[in-house]
N, CA, C and O atoms as CSV, one atom per row, in Angstrom:
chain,resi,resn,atom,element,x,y,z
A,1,UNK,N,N,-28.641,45.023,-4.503
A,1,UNK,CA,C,-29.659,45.305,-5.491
A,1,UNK,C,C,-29.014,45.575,-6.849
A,1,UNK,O,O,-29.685,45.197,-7.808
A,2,UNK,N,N,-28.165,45.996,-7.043
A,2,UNK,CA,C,-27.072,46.359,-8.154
A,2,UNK,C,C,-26.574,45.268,-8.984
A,2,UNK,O,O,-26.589,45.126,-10.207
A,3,UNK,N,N,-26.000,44.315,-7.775
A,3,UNK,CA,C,-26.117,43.258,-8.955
A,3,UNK,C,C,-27.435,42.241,-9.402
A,3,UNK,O,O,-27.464,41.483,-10.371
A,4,UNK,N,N,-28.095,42.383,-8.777
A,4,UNK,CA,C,-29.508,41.414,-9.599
A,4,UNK,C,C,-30.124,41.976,-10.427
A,4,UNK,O,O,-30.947,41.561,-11.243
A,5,UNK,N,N,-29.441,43.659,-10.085
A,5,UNK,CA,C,-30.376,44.491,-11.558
A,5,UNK,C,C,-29.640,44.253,-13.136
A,5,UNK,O,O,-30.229,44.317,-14.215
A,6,UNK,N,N,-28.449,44.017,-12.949
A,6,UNK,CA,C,-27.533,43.454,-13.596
A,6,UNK,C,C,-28.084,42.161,-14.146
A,6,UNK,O,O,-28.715,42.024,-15.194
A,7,UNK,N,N,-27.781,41.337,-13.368
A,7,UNK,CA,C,-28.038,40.147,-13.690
A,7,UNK,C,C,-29.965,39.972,-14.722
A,7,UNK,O,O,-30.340,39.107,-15.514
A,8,UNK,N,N,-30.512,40.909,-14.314
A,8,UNK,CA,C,-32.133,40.818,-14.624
A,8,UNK,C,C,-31.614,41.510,-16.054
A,8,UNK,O,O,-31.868,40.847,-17.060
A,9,UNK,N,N,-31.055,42.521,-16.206
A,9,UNK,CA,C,-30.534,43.444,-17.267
A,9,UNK,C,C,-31.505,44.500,-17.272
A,9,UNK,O,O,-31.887,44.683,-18.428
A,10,UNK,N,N,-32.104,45.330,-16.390
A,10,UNK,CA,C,-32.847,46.338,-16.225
A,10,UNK,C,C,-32.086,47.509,-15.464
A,10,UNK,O,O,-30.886,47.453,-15.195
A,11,UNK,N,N,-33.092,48.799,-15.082
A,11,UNK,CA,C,-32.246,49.522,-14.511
A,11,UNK,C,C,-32.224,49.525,-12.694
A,11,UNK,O,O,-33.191,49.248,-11.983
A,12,UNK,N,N,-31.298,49.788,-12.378
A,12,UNK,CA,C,-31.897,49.654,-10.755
A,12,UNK,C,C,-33.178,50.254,-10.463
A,12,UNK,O,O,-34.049,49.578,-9.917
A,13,UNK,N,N,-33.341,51.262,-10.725
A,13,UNK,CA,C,-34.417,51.806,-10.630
A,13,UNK,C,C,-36.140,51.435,-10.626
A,13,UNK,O,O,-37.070,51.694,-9.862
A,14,UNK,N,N,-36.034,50.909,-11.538
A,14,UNK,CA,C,-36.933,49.558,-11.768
A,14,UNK,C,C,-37.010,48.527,-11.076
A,14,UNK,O,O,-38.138,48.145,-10.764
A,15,UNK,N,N,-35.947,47.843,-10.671
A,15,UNK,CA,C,-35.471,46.752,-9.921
A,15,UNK,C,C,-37.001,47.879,-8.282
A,15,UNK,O,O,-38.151,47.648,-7.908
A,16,UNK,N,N,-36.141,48.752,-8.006
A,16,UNK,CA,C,-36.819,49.314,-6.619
A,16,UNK,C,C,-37.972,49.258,-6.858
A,16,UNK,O,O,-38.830,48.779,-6.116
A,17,UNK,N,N,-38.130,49.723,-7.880
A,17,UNK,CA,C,-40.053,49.967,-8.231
A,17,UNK,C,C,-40.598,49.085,-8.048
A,17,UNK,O,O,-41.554,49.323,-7.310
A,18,UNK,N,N,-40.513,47.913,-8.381
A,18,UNK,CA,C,-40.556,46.243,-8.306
A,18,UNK,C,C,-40.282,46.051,-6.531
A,18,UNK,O,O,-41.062,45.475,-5.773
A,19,UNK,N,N,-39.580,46.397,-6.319
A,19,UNK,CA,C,-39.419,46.042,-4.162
A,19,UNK,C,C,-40.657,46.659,-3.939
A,19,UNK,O,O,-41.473,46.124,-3.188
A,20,UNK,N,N,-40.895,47.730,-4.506
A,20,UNK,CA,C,-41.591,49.010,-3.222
A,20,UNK,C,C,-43.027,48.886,-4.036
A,20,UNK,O,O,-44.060,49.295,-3.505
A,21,UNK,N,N,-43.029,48.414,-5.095
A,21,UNK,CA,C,-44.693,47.090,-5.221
A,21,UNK,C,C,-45.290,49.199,-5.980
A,21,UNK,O,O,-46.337,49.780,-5.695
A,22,UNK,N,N,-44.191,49.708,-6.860
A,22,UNK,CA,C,-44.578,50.546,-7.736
A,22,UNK,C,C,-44.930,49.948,-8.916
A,22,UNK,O,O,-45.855,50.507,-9.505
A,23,UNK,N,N,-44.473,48.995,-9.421
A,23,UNK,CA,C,-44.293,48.260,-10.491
A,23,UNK,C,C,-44.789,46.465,-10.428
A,23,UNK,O,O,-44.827,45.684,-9.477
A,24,UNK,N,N,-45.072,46.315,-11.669
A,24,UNK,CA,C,-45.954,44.518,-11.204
A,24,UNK,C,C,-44.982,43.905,-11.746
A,24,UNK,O,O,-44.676,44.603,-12.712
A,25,UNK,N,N,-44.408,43.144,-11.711
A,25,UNK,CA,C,-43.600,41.697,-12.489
A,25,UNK,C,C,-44.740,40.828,-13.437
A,25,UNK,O,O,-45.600,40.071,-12.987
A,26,UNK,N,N,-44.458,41.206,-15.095
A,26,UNK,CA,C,-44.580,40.063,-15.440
A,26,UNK,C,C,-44.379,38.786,-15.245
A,26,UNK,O,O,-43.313,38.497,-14.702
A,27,UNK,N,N,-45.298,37.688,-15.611
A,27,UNK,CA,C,-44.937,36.275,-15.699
A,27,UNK,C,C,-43.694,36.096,-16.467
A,27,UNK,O,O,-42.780,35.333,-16.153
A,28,UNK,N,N,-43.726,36.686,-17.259
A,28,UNK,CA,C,-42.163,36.437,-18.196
A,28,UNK,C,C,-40.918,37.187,-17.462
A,28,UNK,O,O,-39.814,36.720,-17.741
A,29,UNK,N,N,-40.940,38.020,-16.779
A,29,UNK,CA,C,-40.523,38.556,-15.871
A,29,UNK,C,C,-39.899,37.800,-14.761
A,29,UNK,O,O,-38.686,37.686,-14.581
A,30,UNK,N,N,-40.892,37.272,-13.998
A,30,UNK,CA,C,-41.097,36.321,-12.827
A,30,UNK,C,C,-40.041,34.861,-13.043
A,30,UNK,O,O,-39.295,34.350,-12.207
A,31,UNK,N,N,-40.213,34.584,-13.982
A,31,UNK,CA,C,-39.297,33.405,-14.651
A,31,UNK,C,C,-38.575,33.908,-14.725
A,31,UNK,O,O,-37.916,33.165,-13.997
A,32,UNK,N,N,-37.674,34.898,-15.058
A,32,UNK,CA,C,-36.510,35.292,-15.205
A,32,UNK,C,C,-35.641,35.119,-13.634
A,32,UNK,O,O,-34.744,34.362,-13.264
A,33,UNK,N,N,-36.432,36.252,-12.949
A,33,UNK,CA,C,-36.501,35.921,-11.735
A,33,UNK,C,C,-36.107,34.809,-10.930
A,33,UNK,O,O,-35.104,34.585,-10.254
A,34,UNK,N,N,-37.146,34.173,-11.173
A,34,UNK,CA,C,-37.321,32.302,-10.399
A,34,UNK,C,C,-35.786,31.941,-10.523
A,34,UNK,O,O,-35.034,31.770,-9.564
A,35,UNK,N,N,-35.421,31.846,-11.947
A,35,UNK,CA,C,-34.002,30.989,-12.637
A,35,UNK,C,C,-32.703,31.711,-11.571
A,35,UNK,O,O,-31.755,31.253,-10.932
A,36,UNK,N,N,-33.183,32.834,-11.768
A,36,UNK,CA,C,-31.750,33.630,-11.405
A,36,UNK,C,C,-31.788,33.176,-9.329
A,36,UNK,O,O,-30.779,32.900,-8.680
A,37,UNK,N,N,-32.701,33.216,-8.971
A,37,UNK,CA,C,-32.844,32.617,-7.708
A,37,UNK,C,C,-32.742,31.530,-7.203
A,37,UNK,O,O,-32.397,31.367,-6.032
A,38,UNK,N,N,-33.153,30.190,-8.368
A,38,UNK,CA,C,-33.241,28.917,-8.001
A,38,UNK,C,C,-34.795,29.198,-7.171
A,38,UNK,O,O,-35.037,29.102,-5.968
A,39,UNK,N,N,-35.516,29.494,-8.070
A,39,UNK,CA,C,-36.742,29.253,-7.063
A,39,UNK,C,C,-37.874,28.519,-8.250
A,39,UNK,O,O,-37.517,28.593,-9.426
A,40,UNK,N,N,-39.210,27.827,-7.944
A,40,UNK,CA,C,-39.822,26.918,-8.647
A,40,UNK,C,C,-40.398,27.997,-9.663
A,40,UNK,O,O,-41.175,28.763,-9.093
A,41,UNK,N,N,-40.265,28.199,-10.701
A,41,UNK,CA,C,-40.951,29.091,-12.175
A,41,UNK,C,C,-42.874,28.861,-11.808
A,41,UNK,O,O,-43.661,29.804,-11.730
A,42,UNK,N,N,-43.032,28.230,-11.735
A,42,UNK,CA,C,-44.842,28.198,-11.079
A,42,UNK,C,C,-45.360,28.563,-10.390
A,42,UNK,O,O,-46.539,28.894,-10.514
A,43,UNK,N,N,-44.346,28.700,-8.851
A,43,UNK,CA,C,-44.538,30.032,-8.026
A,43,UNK,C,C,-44.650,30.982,-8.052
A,43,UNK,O,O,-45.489,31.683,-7.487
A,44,UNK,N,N,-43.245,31.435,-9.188
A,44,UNK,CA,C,-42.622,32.853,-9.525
A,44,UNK,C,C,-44.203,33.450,-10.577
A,44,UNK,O,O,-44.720,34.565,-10.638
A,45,UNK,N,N,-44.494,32.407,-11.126
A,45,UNK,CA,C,-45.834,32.900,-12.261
A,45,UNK,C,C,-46.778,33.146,-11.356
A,45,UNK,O,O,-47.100,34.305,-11.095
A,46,UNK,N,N,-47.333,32.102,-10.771
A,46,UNK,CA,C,-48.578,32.348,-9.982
A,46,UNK,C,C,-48.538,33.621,-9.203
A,46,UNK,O,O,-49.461,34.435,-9.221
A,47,UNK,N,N,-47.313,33.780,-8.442
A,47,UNK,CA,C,-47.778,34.987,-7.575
A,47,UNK,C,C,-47.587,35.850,-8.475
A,47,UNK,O,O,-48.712,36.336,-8.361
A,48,UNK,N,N,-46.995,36.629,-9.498
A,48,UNK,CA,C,-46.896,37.528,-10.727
A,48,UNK,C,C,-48.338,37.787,-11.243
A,48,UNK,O,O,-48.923,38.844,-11.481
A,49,UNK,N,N,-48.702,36.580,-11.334
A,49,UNK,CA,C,-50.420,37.215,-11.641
A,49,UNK,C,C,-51.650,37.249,-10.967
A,49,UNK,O,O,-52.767,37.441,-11.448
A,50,UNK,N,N,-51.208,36.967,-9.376
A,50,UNK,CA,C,-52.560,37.081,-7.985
A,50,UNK,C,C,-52.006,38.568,-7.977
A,50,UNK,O,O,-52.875,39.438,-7.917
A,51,UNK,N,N,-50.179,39.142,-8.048
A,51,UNK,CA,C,-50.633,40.588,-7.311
A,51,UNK,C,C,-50.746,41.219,-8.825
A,51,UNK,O,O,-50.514,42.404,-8.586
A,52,UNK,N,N,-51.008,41.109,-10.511
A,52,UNK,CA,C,-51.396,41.497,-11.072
A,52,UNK,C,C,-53.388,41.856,-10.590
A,52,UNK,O,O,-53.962,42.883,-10.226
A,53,UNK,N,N,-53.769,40.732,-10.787
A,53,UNK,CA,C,-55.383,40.440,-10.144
A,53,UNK,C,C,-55.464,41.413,-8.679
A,53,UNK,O,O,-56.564,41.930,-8.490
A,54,UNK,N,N,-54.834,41.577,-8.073
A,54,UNK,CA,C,-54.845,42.087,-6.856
A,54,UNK,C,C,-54.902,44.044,-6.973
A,54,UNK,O,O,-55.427,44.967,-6.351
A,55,UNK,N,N,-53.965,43.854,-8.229
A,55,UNK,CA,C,-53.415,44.833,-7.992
A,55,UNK,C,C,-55.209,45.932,-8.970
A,55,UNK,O,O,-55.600,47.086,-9.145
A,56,UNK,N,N,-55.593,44.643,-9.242
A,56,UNK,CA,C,-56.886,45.824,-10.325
A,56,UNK,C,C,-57.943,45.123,-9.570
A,56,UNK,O,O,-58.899,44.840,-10.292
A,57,UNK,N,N,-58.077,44.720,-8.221
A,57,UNK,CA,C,-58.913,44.608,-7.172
A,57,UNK,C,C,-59.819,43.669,-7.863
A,57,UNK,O,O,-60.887,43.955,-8.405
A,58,UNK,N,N,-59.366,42.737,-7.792
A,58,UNK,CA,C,-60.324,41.735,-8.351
A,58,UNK,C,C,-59.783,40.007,-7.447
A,58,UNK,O,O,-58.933,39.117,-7.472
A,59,UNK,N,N,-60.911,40.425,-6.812
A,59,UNK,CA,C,-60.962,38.664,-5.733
A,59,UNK,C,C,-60.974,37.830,-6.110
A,59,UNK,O,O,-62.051,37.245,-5.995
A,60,UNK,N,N,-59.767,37.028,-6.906
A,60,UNK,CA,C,-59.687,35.597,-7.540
A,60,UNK,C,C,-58.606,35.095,-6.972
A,60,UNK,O,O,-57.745,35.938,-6.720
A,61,UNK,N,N,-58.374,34.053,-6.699
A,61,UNK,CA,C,-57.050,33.187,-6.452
A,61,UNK,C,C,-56.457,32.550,-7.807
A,61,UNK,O,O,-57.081,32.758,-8.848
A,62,UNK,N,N,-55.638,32.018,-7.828
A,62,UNK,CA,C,-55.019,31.812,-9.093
A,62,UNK,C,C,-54.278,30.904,-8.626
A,62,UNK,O,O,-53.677,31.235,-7.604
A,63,UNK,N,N,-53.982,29.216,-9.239
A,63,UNK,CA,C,-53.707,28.269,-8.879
A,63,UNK,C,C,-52.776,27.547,-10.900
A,63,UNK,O,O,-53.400,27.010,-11.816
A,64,UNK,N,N,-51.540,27.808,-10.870
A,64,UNK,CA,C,-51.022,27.654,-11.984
A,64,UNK,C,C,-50.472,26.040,-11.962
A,64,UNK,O,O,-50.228,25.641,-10.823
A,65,UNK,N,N,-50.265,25.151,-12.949
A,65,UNK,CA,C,-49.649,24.257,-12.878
A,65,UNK,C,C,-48.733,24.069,-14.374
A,65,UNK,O,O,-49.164,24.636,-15.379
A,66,UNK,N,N,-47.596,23.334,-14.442
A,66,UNK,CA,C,-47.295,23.167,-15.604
A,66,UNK,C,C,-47.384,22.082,-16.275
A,66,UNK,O,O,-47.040,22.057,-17.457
């Protein structure tokens, strides 16, 4: 966890808050994310803003494309 908090440039602490779903990931966030993983940036967005929507209880799906 130490080094991806690194690599993200935040504090670990944050980094946990973010695991333990204290904290939401921005979309701009999420991309950061995606890159540093090798994972698809449209994923990393979309789900960033279903558990935003989720997170203020609001039943929408969210379907992003680029």
């Amino acid at each position: 966890m130490c080094e991806m908090a690194k690599k993200l440039k935040m504090a670990r602490g944050t980094l946990c808050d973010i695991e333990k779903g204290r904290q939401i990931v921005s979309p701009q966030l999420a991309v950061k994310i995606a890159k540093i993983c090798k994972f698809p940036n449209v994923i990393a967005v979309q789900l960033a803003v279903q558990d935003q929507l989720r997170k203020a209880n609001l039943k929408y799906k969210v379907k992003i494309a680029a």
